[in-house]
C-alpha positions in Angstrom: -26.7 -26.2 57.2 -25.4 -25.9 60.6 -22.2 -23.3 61.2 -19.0 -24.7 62.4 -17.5 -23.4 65.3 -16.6 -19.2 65.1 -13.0 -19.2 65.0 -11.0 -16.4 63.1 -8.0 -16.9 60.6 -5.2 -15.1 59.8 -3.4 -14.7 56.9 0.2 -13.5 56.5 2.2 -11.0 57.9 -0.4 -10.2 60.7 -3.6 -10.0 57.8 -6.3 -11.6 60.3 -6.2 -12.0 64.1 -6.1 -15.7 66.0 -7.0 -15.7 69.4 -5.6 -18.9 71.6 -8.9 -20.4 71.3 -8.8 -20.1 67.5 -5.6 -21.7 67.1 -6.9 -24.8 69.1 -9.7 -24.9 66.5 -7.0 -24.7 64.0 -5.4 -27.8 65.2 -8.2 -29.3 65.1 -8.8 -28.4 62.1 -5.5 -29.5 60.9 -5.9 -33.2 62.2 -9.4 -33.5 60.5 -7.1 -33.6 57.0 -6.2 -36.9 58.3 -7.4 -39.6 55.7 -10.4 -41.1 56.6 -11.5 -44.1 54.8 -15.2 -45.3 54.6 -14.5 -48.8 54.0 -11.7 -51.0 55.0 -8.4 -50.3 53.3 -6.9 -53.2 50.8 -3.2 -53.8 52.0 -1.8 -51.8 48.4 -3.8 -48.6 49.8 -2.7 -48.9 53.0 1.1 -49.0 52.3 0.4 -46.1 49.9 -1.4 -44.1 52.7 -3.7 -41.4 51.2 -4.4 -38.4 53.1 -6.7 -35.4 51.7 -5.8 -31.9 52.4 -8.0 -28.6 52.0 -6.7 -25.1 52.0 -7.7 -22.5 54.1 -9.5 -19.6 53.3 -11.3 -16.2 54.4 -14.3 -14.7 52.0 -17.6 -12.4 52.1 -20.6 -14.5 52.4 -21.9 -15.8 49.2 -19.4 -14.9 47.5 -16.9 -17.7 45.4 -13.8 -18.5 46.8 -10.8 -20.4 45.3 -9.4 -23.4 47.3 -7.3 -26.4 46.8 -7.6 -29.9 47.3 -4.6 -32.2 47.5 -4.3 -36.6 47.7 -0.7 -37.7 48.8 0.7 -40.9 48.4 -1.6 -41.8 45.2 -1.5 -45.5 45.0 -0.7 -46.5 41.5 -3.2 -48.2 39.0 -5.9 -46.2 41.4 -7.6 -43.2 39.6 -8.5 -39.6 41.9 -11.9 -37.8 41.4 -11.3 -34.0 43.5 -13.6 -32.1 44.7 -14.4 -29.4 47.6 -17.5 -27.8 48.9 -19.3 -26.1 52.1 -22.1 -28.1 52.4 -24.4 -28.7 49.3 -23.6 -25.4 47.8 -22.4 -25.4 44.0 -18.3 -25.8 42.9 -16.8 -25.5 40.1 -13.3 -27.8 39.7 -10.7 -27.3 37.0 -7.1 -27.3 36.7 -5.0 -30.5 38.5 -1.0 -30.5 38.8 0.6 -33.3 40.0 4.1 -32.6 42.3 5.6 -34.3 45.3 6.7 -35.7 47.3 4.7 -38.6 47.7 2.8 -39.0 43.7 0.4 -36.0 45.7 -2.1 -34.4 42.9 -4.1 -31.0 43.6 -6.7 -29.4 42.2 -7.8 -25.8 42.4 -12.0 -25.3 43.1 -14.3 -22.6 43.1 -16.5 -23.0 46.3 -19.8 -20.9 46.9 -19.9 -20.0 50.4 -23.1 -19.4 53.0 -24.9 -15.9 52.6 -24.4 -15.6 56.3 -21.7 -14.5 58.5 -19.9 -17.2 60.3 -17.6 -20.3 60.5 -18.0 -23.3 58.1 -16.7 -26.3 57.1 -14.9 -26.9 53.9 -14.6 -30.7 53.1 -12.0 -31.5 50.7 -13.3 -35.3 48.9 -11.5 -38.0 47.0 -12.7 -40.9 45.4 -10.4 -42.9 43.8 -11.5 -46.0 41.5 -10.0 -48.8 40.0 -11.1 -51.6 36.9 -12.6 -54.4 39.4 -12.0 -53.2 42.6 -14.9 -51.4 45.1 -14.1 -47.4 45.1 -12.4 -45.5 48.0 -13.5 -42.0 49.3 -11.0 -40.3 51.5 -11.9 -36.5 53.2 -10.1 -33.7 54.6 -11.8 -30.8 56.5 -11.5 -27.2 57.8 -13.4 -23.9 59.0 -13.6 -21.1 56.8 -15.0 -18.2 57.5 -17.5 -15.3 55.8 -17.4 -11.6 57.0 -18.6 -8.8 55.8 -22.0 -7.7 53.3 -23.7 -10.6 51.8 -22.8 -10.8 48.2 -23.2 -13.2 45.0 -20.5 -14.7 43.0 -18.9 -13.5 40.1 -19.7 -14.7 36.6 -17.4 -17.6 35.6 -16.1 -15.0 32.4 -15.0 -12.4 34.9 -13.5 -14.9 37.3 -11.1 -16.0 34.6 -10.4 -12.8 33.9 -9.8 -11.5 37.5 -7.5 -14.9 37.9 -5.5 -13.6 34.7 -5.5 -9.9 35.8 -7.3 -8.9 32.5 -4.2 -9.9 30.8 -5.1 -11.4 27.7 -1.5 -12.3 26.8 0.4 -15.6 26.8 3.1 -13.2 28.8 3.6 -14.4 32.5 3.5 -11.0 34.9 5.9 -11.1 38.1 4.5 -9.3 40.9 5.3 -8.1 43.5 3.4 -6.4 46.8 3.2 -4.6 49.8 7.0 -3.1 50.4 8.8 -2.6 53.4 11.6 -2.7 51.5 15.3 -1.8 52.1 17.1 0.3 49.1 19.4 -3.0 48.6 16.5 -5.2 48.4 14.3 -3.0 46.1 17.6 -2.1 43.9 18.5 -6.2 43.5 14.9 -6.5 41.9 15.0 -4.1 39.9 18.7 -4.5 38.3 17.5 -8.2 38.3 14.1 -7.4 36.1 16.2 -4.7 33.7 18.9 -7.6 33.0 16.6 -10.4 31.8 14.2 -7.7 29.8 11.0 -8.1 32.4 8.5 -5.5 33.7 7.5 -6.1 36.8 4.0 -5.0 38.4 4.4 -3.6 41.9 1.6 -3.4 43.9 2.4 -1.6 46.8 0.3 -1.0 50.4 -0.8 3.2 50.2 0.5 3.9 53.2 3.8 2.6 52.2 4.3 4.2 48.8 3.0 7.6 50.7 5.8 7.3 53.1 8.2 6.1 49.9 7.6 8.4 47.4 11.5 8.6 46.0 11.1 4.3 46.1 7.9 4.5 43.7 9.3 6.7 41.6 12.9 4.9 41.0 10.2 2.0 40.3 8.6 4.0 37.6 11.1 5.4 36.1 12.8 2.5 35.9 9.4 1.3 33.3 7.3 -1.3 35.8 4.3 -0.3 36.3 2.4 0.8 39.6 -1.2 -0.7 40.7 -3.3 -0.2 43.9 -3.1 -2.8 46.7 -5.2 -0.6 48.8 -3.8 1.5 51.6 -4.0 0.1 54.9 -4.7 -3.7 53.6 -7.5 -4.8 55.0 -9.7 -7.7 53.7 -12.0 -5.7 51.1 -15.5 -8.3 51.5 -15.6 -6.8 54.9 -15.7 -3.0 54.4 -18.4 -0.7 53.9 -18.9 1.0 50.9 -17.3 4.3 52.0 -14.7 2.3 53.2 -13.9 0.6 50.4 -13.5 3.9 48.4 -12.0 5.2 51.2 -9.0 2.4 50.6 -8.9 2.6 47.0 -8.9 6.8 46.8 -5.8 6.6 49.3 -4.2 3.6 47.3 -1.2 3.9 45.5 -3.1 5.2 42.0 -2.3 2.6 39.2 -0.5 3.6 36.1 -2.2 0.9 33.8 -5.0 0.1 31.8 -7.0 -1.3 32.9 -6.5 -0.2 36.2 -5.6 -3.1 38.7 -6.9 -3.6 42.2 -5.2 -6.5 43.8 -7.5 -6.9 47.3 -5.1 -8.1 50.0 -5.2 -11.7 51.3 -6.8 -12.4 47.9 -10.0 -12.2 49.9 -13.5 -10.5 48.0 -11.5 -11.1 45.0 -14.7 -13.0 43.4 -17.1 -11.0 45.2 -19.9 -9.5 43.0 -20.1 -6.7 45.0 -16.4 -5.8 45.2 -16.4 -5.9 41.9 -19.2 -3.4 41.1 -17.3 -1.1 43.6 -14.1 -1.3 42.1 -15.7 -0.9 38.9 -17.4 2.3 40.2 -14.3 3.9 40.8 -12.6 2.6 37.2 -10.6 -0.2 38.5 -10.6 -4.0 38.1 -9.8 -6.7 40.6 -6.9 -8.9 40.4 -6.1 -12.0 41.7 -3.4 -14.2 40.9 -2.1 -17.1 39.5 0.8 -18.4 41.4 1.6 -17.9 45.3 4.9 -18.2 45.9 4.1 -18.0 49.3 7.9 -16.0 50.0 6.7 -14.4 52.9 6.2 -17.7 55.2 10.0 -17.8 55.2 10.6 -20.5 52.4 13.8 -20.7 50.6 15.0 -19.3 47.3 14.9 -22.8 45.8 11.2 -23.7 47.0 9.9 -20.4 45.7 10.8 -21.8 42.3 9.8 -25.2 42.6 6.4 -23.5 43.5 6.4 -21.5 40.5 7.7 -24.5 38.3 5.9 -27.2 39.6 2.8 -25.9 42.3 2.7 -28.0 45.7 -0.5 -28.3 47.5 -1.2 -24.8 47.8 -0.6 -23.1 44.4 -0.1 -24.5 40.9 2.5 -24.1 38.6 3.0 -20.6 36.0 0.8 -21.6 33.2 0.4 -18.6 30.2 -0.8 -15.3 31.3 -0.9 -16.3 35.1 0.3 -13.4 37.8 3.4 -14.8 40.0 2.6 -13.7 43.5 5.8 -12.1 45.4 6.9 -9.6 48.1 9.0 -6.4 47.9 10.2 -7.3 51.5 11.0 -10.6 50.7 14.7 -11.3 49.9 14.2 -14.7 49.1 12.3 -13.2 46.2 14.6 -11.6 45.3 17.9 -14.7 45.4 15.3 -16.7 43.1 14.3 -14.4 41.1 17.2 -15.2 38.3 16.8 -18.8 38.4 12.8 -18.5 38.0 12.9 -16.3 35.1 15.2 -18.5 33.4 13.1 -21.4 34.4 10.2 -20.3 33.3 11.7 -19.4 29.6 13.4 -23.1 29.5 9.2 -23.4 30.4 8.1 -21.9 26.9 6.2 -19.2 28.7 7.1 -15.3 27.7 7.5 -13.0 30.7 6.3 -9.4 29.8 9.2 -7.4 28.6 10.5 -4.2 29.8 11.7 -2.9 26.3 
């Protein structure tokens, strides 16, 4: 297998660095999710016009890595087969949502990624079949990239469990990370969470809760609970083992059992090796379930369709799942009413504060 071109992501609020030259390679990138059929396309495809779509993603090499692959415009009577992987490495598929616009159907995957550090490219494939008719396969692509100590995936067992958070309830957690938060802001979520009967789990950046030590303890005293997020945020599958500790000793200390690391980006967060460290130090990674996304400066209203229904980047709440939110985020915060209603007219329990 031959490396793509080096380019360097970034995820949000500043998490990795693009130079000008990476962000051309981004476009790129971005046009190569452009359907591309291997055969000629029947008129009924073509006014449906499929297009495959990959997410993007940053991991340590060897490691797993989730990622989603999305169809649009499904034609009907046509059936979708989803799958992505780097190269011929293994990937494991499972859940598919279907949301819109444009009949679109995703499905999250499991990719293993090269032992070596570099740039690589994730192809997102669709066949779709039909009684009688001669099968279509339709691609999407994009470079990913591995930093950091070569490592080995996680057992599928613990992967479901770092997905879930170790929560082995129906009970859907809201979450919520980093802070920056104003008084108003962090005072709305919290009034909000005490008049619906939910704990929230607040995961907040070290450096912040050090600098915020009257704000983390209104949040505790309040009943939510506090878990480690690290303490500068940086992407844990690239740190050294004294680092690492380093991060999680000058985290916010978790008042939970199990203890909860959430790494930031979501990146290492199947890593073998980050999990032996955390484990070392009595903590347990945690992933998520949903993304709301909240801090790329959606609305109040898409933040719950996210959570209801999933798009092409997240699925929708199912039981157990973590919702993925931000202190700083006031969006968050106007939509946080409607969700929890939402996801109770859902059938799905929210933890309760009382």
């Amino acid at each position: 297998m031959e490396p793509g071109e080096q380019t360097s992501t970034r995820h949000a609020r500043g998490f990795i660095h693009r130079s000008a030259r990476t962000r051309a390679v981004a476009a790129v990138a971005a046009c190569a999710t452009a359907v591309l059929p291997l055969a000629v396309t029947s008129p009924a495809l073509a006014a449906a016009s499929p297009a495959v779509s990959v997410t993007p993603l940053i991991d340590a090499p060897g490691s797993a890595a989730m990622t989603i692959v999305t169809i649009t415009n499904v034609p009907a009577g046509w059936t979708p087969t989803l799958t992505a992987r780097v190269g011929a490495l293994p990937t494991n598929c499972g859940f598919r949502w279907w949301h819109g616009p444009g009949a679109a159907l995703s499905q999250q995957c499991y990719v293993t990624l090269p032992t070596r550090v570099g740039s690589w490219v994730l192809r997102g494939t669709v066949t779709l079949t039909r009684t009688g008719q001669r099968a279509r396969v339709y691609r999407g692509s994009l470079i990913v990239r591995t930093e950091g100590p070569a490592t080995v995936p996680v057992s599928p067992s613990i992967r479901t469990q770092i997905t879930k958070c170790y929560n082995t309830t129906r009970n859907v957690r809201l979450t919520f990370d980093d802070g920056y938060t104003s008084q108003s802001n962090l005072n709305a979520i919290l009034a909000t969470l005490k008049a619906y009967n939910v704990r929230g789990r607040f995961f907040p950046r070290g450096d912040w809760a050090r600098a915020n030590p009257a704000k983390i303890r209104q949040i505790r005293a309040a009943g939510h609970y506090v878990e480690n997020h690290t303490y500068s945020h940086p992407h844990i599958n690239g740190l050294s083992n004294s680092a690492f500790y380093s991060q999680l000793a000058k985290g916010q200390p978790a008042n939970t059992i199990p203890r909860l690391l959430r790494p930031p980006g979501g990146a290492g967060a199947y890593s073998a090796r980050s999990y032996r460290l955390a484990q070392a130090q009595g903590y347990r990674l945690c992933y998520w379930g949903v993304d709301t996304r909240d801090w790329s400066g959606v609305s109040a209203a898409t933040i719950v369709n996210k959570v209801i229904h999933g798009d092409n980047r997240t699925p929708p709440a199912r039981a157990g799942d973590s919702i993925l939110m931000h202190m700083s985020n006031t969006q968050s915060r106007y939509a946080l009413s409607t969700m929890i209603r939402a996801l109770r007219a859902k059938g799905l329990p929210l933890e309760r504060l009382r």
